[in-house]
PATIKOL-101239 format. One record per residue (C-alpha): z, y, x. Coordinates in Angstrom, 3 decimals. Last residue first. Example, Ala and Ser with C-alpha at 12.3 -4.5 7.8 and 13.67 -1.06 7.14 Angstrom:
BEGIN
{w = 7.140	v = -1.060	u = 13.670}
{w = 7.800	v = -4.500	u = 12.300}
END
This chain:
BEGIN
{w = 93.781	v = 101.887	u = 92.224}
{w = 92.574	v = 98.581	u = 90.235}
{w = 88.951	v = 97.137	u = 91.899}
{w = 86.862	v = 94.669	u = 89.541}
{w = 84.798	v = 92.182	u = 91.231}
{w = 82.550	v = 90.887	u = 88.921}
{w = 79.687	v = 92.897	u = 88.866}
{w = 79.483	v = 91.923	u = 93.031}
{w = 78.186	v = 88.411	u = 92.143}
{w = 75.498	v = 90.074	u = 89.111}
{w = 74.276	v = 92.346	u = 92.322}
{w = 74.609	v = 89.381	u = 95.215}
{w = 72.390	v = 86.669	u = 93.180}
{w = 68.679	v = 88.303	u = 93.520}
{w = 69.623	v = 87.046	u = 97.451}
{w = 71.238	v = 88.341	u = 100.477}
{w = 74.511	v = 86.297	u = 100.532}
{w = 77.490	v = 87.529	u = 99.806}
{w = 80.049	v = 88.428	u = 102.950}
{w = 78.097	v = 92.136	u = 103.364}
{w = 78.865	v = 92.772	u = 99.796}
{w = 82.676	v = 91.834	u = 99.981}
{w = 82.782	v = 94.427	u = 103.219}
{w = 81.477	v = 96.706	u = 101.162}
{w = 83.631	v = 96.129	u = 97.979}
{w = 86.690	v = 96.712	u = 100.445}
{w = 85.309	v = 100.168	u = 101.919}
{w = 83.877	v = 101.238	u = 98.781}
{w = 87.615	v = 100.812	u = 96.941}
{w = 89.815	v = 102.665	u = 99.989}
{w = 87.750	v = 105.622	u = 99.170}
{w = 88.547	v = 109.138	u = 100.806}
{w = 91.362	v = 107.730	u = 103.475}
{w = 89.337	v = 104.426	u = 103.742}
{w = 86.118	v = 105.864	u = 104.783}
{w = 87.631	v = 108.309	u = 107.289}
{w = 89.684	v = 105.237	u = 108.919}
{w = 86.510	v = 102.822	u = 108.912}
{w = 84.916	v = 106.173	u = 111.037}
{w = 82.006	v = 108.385	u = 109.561}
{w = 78.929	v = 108.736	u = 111.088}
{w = 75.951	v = 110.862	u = 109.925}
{w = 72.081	v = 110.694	u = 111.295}
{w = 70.306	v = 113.716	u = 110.966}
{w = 68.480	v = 113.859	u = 113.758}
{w = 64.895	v = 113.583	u = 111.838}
{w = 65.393	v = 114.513	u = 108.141}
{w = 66.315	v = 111.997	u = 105.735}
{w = 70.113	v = 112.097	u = 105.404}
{w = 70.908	v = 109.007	u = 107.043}
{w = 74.486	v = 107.172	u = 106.867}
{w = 76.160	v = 105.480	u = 109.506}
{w = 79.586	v = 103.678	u = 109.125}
{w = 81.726	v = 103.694	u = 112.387}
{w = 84.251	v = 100.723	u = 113.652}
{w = 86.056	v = 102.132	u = 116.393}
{w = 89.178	v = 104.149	u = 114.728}
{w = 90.074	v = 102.300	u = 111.727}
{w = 89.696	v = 99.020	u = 114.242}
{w = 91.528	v = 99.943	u = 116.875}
{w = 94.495	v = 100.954	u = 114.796}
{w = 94.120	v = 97.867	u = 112.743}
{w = 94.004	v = 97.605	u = 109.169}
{w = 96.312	v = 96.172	u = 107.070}
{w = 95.717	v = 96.901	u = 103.080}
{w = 98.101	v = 98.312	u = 101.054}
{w = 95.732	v = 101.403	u = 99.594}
{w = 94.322	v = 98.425	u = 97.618}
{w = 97.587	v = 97.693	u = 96.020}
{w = 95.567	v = 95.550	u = 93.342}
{w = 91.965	v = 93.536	u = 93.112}
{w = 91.007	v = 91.431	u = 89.727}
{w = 87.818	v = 88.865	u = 90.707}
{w = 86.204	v = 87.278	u = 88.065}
{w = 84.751	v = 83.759	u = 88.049}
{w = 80.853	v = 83.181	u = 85.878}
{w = 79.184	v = 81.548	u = 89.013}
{w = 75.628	v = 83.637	u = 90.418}
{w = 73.772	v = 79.962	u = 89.835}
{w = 71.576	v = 78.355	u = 92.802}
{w = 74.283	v = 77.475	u = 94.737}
{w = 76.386	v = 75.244	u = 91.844}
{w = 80.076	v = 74.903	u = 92.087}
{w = 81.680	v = 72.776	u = 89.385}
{w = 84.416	v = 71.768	u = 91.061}
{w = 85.309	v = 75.969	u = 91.319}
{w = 86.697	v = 77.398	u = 94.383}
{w = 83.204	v = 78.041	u = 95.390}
{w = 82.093	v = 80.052	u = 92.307}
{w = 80.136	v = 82.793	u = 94.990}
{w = 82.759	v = 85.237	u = 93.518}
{w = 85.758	v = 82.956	u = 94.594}
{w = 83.995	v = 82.821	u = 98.256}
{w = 83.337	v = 86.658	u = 98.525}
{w = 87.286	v = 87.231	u = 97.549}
{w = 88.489	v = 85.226	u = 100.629}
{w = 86.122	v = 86.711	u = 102.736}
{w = 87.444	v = 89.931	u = 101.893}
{w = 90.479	v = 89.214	u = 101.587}
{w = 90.109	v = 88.153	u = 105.570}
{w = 88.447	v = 90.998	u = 106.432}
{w = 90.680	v = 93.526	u = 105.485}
{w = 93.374	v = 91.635	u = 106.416}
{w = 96.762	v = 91.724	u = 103.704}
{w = 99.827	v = 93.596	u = 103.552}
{w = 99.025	v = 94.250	u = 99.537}
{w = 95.910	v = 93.063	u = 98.598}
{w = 97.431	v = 91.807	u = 95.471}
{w = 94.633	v = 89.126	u = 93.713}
{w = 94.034	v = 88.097	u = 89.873}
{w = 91.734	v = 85.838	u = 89.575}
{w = 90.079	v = 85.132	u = 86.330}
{w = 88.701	v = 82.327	u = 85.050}
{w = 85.336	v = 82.026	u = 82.956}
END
């Protein structure tokens, strides 16, 4: 098992993101295997350092529903990251694995540091 230790500091949302999402997948390793969930860990720091773009903490929205009829909530990528820069980064790491019994045991890995 290897760990990777990784400073998020000035970087892309996205791009760390799809950078972390490979190392969980075990893609970085020669022994890479599809079928198998991959035994790397994934150390995040400086979240609160991440770039985001002005358009982008502004235009993209996260919907949640409450249930009832109409009650559909929207929160901006700006909102999101002021209350929990961690769920916005381990979301966008979720969305990168793919849909499968693996993603859960994948995502157990990633460890955010505040």
């Amino acid at each position: 098992m290897k760990e990777h230790t990784v400073d998020a500091k000035g970087k892309k949302l996205g791009r760390l993101a799809s950078e972390i999402a490979s190392i969980l997948q075990g893609k970085k390793n020669p022994s890479y295997e599809p079928r198998l969930a991959g035994t790397d860990r994934v150390v995040v720091k400086n979240i609160r350092l991440i770039e985001i773009t002005k358009k982008k903490k502004v235009g993209k929205i996260y919907y949640k529903h409450t249930g009832p009829l109409g009650h559909l909530k929207e929160k901006t990528l700006g909102e999101k990251f002021e209350k929990n820069p961690a769920w916005v980064l381990r979301n966008a790491v979720r969305c990168m694995l793919p849909k499968n019994r693996l993603q859960r045991p994948r995502l157990n890995r990633l460890i955010i540091e505040k």
